[in-house]
DSSP file (Angstrom, degrees, kcal/mol; ACC not computed):
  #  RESIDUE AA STRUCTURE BP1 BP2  ACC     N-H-->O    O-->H-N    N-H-->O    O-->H-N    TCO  KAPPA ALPHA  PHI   PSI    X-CA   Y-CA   Z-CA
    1    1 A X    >>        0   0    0      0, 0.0     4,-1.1     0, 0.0     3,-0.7   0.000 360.0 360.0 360.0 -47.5  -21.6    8.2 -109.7
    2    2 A X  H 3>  +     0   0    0      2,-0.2     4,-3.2     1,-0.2     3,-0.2   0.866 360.0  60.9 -56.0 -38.6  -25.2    9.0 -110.6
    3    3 A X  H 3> S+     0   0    0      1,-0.3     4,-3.4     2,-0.2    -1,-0.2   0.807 107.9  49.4 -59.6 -29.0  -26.3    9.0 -106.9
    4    4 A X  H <> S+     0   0    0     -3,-0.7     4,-2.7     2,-0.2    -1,-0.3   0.829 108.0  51.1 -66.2 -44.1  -23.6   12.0 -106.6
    5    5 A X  H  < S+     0   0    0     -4,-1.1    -2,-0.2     2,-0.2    -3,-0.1   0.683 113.1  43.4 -45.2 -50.3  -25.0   13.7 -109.5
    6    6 A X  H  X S+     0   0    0     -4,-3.2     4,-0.9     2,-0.2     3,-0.5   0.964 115.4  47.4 -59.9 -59.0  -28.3   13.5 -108.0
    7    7 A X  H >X S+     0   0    0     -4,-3.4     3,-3.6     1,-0.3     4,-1.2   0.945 117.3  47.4 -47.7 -62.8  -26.7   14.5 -104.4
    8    8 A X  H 3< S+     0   0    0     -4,-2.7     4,-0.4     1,-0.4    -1,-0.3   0.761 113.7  47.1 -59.8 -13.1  -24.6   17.7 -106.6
    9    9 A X  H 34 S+     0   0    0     -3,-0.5    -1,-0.4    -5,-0.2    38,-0.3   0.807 113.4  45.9-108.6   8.9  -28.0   18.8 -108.5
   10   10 A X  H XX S+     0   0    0     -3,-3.6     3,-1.1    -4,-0.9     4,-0.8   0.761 108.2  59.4 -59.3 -56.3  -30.1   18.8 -105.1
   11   11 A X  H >X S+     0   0    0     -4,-1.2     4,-3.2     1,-0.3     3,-1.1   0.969 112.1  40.8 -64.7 -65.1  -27.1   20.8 -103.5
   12   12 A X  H 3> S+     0   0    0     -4,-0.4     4,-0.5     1,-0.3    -1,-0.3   0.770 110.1  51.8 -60.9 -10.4  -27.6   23.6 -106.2
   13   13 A X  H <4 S+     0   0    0     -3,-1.1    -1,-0.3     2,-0.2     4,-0.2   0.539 114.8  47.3 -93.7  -9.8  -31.3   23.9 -106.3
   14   14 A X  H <X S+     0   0    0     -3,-1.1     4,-3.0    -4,-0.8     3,-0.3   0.856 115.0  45.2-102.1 -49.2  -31.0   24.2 -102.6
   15   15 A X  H  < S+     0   0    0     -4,-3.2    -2,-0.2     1,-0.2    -3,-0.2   0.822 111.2  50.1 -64.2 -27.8  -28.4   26.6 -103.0
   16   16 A X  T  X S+     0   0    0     -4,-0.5     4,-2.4    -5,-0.5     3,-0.3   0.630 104.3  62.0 -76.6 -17.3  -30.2   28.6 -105.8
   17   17 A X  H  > S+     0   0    0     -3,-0.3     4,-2.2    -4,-0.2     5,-0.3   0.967 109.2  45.0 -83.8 -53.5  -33.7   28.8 -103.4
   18   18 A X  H  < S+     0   0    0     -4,-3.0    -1,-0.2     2,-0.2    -2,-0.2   0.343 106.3  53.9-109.8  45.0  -31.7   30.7 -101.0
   19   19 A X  H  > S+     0   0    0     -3,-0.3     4,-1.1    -5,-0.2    14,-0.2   0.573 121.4  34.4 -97.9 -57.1  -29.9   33.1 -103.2
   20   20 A X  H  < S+     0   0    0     -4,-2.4    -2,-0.2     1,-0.2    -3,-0.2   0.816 130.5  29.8 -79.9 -15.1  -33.1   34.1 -104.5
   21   21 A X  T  < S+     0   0    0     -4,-2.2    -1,-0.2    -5,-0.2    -3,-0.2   0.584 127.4  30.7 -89.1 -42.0  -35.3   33.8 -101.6
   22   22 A X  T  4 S+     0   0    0     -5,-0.3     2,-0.5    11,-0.0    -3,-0.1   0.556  95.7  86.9-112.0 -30.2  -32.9   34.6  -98.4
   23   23 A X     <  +     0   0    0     -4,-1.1    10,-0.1     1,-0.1    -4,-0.1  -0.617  40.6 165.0 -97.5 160.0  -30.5   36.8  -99.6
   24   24 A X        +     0   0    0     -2,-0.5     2,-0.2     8,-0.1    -1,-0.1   0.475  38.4 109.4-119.4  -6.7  -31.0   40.5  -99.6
   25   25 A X        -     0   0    0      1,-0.1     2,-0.4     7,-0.0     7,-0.3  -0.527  56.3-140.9 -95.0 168.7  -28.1   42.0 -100.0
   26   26 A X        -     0   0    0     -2,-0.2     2,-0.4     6,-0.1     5,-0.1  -0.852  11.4-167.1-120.1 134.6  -27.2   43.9 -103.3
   27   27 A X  B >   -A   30   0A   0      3,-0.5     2,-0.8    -2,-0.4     3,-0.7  -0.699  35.1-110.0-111.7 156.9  -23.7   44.1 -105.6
   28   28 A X  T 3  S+     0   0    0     -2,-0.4     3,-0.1     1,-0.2    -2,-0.0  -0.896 101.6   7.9-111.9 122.2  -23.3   46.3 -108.0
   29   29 A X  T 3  S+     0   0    0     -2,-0.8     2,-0.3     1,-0.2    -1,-0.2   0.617 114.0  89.2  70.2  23.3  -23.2   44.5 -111.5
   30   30 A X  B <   -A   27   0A   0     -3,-0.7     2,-0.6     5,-0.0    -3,-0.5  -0.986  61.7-157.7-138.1 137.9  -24.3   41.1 -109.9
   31   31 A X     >  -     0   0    0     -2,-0.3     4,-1.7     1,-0.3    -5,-0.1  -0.952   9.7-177.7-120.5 126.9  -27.9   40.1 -109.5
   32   32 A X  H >> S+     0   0    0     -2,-0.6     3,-2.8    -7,-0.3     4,-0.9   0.980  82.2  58.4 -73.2 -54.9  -28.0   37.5 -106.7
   33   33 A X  H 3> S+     0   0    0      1,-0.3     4,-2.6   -14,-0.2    -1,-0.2   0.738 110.7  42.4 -46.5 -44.4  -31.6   37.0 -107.0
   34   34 A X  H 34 S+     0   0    0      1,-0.2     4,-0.4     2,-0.2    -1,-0.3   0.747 113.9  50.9 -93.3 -13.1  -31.3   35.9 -110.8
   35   35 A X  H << S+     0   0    0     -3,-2.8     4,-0.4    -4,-1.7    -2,-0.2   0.580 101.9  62.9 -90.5   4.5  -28.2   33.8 -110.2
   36   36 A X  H  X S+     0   0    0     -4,-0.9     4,-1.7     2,-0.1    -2,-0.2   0.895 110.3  39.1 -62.4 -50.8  -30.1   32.2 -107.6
   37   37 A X  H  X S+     0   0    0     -4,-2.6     4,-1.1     2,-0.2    -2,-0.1   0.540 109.0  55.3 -59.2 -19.8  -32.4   31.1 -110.3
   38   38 A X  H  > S+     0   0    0     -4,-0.4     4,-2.8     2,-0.2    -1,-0.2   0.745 107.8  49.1 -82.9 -33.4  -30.3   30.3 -112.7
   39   39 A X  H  > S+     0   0    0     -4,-0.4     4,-2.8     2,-0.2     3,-0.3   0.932 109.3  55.3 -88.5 -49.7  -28.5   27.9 -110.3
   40   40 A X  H  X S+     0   0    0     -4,-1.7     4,-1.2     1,-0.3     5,-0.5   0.977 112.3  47.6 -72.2 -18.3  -32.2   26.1 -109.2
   41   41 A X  H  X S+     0   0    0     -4,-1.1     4,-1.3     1,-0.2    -1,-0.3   0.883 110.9  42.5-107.8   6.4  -32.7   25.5 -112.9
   42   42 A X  H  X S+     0   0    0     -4,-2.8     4,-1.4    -3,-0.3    -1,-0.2   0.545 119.2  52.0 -47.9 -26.0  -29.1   23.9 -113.9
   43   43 A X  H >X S+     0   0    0     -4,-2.8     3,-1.9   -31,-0.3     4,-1.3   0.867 115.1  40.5 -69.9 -71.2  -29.8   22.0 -110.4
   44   44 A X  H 3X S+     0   0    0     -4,-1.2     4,-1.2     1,-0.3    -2,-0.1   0.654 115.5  48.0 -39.6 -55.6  -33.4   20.9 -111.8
   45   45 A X  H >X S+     0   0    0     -4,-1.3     4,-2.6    -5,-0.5     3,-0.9   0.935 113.9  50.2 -55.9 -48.7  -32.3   20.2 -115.3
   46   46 A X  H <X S+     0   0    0     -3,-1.9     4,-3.0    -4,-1.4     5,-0.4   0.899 111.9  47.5 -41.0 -55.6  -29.2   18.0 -113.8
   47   47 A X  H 3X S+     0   0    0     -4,-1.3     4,-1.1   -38,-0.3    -1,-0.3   0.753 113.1  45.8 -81.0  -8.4  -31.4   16.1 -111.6
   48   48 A X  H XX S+     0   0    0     -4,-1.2     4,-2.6    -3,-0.9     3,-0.8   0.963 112.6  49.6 -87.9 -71.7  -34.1   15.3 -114.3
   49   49 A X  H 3< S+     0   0    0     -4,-2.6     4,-0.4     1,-0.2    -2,-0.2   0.688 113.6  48.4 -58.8 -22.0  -31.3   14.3 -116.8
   50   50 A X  H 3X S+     0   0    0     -4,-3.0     4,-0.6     2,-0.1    -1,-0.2   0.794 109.4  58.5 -85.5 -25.5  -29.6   11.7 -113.5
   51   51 A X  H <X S+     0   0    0     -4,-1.1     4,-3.0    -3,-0.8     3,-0.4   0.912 106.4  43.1 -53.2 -49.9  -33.3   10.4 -113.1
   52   52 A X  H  X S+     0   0    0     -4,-2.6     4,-2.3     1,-0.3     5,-0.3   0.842 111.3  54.6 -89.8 -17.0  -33.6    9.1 -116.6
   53   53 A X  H  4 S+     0   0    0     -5,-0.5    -1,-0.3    -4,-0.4    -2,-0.2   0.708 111.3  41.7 -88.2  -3.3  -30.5    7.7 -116.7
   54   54 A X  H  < S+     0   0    0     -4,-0.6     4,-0.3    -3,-0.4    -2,-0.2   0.868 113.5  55.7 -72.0 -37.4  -31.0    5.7 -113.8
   55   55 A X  H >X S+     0   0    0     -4,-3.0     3,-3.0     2,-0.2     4,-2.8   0.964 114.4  36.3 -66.5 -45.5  -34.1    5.1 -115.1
   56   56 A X  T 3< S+     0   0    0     -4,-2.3    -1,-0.2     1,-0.3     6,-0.2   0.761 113.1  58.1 -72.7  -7.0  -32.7    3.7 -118.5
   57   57 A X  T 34>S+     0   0    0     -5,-0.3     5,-0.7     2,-0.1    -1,-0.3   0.651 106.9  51.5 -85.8  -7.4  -29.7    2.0 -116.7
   58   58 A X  T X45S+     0   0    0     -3,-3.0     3,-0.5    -4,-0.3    -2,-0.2   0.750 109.6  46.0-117.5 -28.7  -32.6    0.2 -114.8
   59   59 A X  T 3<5S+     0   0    0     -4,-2.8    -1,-0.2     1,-0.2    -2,-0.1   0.401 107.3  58.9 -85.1  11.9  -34.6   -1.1 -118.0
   60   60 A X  T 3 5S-     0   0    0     -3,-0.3    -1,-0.2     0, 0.0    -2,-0.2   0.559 125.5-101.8-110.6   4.9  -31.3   -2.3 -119.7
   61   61 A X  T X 5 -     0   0    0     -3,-0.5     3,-1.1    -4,-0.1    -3,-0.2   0.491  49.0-107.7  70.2  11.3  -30.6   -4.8 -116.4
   62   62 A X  T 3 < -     0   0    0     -5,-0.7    -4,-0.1     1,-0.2    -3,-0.0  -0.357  68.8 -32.7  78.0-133.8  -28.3   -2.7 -114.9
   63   63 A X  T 3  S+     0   0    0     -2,-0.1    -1,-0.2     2,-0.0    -2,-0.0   0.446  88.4 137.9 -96.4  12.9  -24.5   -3.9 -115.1
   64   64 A X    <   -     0   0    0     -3,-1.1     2,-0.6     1,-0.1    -2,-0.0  -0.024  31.9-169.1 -73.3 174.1  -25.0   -7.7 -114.9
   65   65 A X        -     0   0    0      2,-0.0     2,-0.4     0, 0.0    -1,-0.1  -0.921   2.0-162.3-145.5 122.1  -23.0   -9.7 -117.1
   66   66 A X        -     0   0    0     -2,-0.6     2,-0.5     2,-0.0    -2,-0.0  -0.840   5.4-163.5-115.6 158.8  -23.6  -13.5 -117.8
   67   67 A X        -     0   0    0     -2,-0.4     2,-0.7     2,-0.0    -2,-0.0  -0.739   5.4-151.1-130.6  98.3  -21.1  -16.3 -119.3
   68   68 A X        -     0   0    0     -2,-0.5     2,-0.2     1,-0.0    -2,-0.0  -0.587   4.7-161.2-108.4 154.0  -21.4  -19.4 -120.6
   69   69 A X        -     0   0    0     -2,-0.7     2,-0.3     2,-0.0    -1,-0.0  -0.589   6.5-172.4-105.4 146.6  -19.3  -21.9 -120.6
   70   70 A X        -     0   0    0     -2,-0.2     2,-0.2     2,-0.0     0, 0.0  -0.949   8.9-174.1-125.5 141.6  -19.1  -25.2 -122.9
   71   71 A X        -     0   0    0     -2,-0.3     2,-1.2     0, 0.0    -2,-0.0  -0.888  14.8-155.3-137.1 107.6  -16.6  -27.9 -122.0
   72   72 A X        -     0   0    0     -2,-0.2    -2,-0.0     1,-0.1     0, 0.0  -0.606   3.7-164.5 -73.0 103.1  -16.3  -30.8 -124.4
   73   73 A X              0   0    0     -2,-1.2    -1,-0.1     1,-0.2     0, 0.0   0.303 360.0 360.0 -91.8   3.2  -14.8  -33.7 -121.9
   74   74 A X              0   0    0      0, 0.0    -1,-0.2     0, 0.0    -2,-0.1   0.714 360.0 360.0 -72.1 360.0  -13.6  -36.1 -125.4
């Protein structure tokens, strides 16, 4: 799920770089150029916020799970 997260905030900074960068054309009441930006820096924030939880998923030992067992043979 994180690796997706990562993938999805990559896919939007990429997508925001050529709104503001590549497109030229102009709408009336829409500015692509500043929803280009707006899109790289929800991607940016995304991918910072999937980084540190990997990173804190990584210091916690990640999912493992141990059990022990006692068996009294009397």
């Amino acid at each position: 799920m994180r690796a997706g997260s990562i993938g999805a905030s990559i896919v939007l900074i990429a997508v925001g770089a050529v709104m503001t960068y590549a497109v030229t054309a102009e709408v009336e009441g829409f500015d692509v150029n500043t929803a280009g930006v707006i899109l790289m820096v929800v991607g940016s924030i995304g991918l910072v916020i999937s980084l540190l939880l990997i990173l804190v998923g990584a210091d916690r030992g990640g999912d493992t799970h141990t059990e022990t067992r006692v068996v009294d043979r009397d």
